[in-house]
C-alpha positions as CSV (number, residue, x, y, z in Angstrom):
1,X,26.3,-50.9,32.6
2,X,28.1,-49.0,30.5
3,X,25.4,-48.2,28.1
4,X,23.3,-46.7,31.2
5,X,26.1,-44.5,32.4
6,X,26.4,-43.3,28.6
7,X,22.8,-42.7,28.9
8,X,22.7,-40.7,32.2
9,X,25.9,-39.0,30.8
10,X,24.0,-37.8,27.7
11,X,21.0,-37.0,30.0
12,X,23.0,-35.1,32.3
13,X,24.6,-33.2,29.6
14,X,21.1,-32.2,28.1
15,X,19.3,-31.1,31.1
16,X,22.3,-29.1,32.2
17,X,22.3,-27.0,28.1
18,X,18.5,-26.7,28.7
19,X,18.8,-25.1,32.2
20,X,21.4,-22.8,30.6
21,X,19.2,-21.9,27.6
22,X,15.9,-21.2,29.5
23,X,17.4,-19.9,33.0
24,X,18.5,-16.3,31.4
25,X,15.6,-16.4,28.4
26,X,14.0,-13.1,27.8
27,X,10.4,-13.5,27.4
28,X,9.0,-14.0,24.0
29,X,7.7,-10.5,22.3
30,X,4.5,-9.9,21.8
31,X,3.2,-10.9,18.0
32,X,2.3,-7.7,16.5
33,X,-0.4,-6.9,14.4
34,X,-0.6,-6.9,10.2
35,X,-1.5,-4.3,8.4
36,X,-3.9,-4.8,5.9
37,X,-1.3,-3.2,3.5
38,X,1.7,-5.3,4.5
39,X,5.5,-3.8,4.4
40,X,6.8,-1.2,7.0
41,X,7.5,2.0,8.7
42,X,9.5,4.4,6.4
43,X,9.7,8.1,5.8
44,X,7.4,9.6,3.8
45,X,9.1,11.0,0.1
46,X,10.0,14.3,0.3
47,X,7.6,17.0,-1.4
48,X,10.1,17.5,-4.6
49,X,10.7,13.4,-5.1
50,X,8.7,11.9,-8.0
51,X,6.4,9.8,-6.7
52,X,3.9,8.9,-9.3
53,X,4.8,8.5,-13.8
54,X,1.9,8.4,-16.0
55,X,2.8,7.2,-19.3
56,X,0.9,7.9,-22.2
57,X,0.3,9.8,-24.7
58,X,3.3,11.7,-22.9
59,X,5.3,10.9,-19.8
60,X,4.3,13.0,-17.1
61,X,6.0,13.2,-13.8
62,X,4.5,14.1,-10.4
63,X,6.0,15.1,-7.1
64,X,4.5,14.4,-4.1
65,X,4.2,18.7,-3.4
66,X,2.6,18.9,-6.5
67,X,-0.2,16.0,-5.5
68,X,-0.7,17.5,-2.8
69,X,-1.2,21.1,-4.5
70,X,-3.6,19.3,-6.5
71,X,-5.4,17.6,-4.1
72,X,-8.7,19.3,-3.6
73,X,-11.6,16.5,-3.6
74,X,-12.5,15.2,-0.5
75,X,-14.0,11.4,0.2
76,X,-15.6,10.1,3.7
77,X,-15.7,6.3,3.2
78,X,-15.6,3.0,5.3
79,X,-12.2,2.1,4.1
80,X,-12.6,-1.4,2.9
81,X,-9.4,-2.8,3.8
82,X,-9.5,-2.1,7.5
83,X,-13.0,-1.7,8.0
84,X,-12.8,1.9,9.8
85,X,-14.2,5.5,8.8
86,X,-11.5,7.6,6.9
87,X,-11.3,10.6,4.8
88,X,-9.7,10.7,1.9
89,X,-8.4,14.0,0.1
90,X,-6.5,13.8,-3.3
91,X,-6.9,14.4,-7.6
92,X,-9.7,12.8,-9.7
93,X,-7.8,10.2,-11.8
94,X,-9.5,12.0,-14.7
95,X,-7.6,15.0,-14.2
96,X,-4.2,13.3,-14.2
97,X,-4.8,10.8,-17.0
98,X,-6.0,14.5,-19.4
99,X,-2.7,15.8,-18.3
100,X,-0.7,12.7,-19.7
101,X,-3.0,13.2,-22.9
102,X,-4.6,9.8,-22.4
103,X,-7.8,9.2,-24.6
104,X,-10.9,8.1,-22.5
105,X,-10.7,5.2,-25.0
106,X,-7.4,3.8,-24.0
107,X,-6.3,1.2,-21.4
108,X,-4.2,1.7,-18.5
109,X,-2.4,-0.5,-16.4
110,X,-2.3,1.0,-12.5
111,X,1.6,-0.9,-11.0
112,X,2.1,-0.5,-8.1
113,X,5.8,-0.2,-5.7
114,X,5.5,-3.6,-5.2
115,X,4.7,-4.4,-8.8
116,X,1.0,-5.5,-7.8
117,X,-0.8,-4.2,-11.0
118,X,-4.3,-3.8,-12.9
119,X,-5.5,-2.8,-15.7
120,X,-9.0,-1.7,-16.8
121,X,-10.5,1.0,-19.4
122,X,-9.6,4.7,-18.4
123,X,-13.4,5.0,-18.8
124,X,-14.2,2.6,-16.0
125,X,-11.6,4.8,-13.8
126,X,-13.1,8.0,-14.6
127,X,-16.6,7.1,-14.8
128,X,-16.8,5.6,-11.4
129,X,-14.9,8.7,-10.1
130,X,-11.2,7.0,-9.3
131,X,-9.6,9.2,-6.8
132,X,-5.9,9.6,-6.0
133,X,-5.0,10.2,-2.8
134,X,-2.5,12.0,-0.9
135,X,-4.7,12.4,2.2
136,X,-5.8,10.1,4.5
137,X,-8.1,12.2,7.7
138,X,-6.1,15.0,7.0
139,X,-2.6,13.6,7.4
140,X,0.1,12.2,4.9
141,X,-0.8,8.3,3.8
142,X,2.2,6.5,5.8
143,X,3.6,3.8,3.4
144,X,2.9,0.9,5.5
145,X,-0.7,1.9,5.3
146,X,-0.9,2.0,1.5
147,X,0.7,5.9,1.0
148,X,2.0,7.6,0.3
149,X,-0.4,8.1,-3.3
150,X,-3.6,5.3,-3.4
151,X,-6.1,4.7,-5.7
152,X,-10.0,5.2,-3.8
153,X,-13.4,5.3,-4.5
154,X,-16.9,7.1,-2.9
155,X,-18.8,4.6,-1.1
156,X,-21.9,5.0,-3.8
157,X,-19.2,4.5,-6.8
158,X,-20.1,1.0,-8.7
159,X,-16.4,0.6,-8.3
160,X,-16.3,0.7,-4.4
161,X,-16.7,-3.1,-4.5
162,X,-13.8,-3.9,-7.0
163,X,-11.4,-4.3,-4.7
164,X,-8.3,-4.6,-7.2
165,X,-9.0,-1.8,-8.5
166,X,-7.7,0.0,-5.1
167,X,-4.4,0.2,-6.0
168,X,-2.1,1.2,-3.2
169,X,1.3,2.5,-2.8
170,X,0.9,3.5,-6.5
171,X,3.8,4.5,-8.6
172,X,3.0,4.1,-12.3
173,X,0.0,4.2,-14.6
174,X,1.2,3.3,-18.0
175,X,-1.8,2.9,-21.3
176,X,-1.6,-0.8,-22.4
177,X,-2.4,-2.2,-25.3
């Protein structure tokens, strides 16, 4: 007997916390969807911040103005990530890599903010027509969409394909040995 009362105290006592908990419950959000890209909303750098370092033959610098000073080649492509039609507007790779004093001979390393990285000849870069870009359909790249700088390719580029060589969210290209 006093097992069941024990029992149909402990009972009691659930039910009653599970009333409490459900009775005032706010409905459960709705999930939200993934970027392709990952990470978040934030503000984009300003136009004097350093955004991208090559290092090479000498350390160059780049704001995020002057990338977009430079930016003057336009790409329409079926971004690969997301699957949808996007322009992309930004600096042949080639044009950076000269500034750094790179040989087309070396190796560079592409890292990423997140420290993703890959490496590959600057002759496979610049031969299949690497693009940085600071422009996605005319606006600033958001970071949680792979800005605010990203390495891209032309849809008849051999490199289109390689898909780790689209570095996003890039911060550093550094030669390797």
């Amino acid at each position: 007997m006093i097992s069941s009362l024990r029992l149909m105290a402990a009972t009691t006592v659930v039910a009653l916390a599970l009333v409490g908990c459900t009775s005032n419950a706010e409905p459960a959000p709705e999930p939200s969807s993934e970027s392709a890209y990952g990470g978040f909303a934030v503000d984009p750098p300003a136009t004097d911040e350093v955004v991208l370092t090559i290092e090479g033959g000498t350390t160059v610098d780049f704001t995020y103005g002057e990338l977009q000073d430079l930016a003057t080649v336009e790409i329409d492509i079926v971004e690969p990530f997301v699957e949808e039609q996007q322009s992309f507007t930004g600096v042949p790779l080639a044009d950076l890599l000269s500034a750094a004093g790179i040989a087309a001979d070396a190796r560079i390393e592409t890292i990423a903010l997140n420290d993703y990285r890959y490496a590959d000849t600057v002759a496979q870069w610049t031969e299949n027509g690497a693009l940085l870009a600071v422009l996605r359909d005319g606006e600033l790249i958001p970071m949680d969409q792979g800005g605010p700088i990203r390495i891209v390719f032309a849809a008849d580029s051999p490199a289109f394909d390689l898909l780790d060589a689209w570095n996003w969210s890039l911060r550093t290209i550094a030669v390797v040995d």
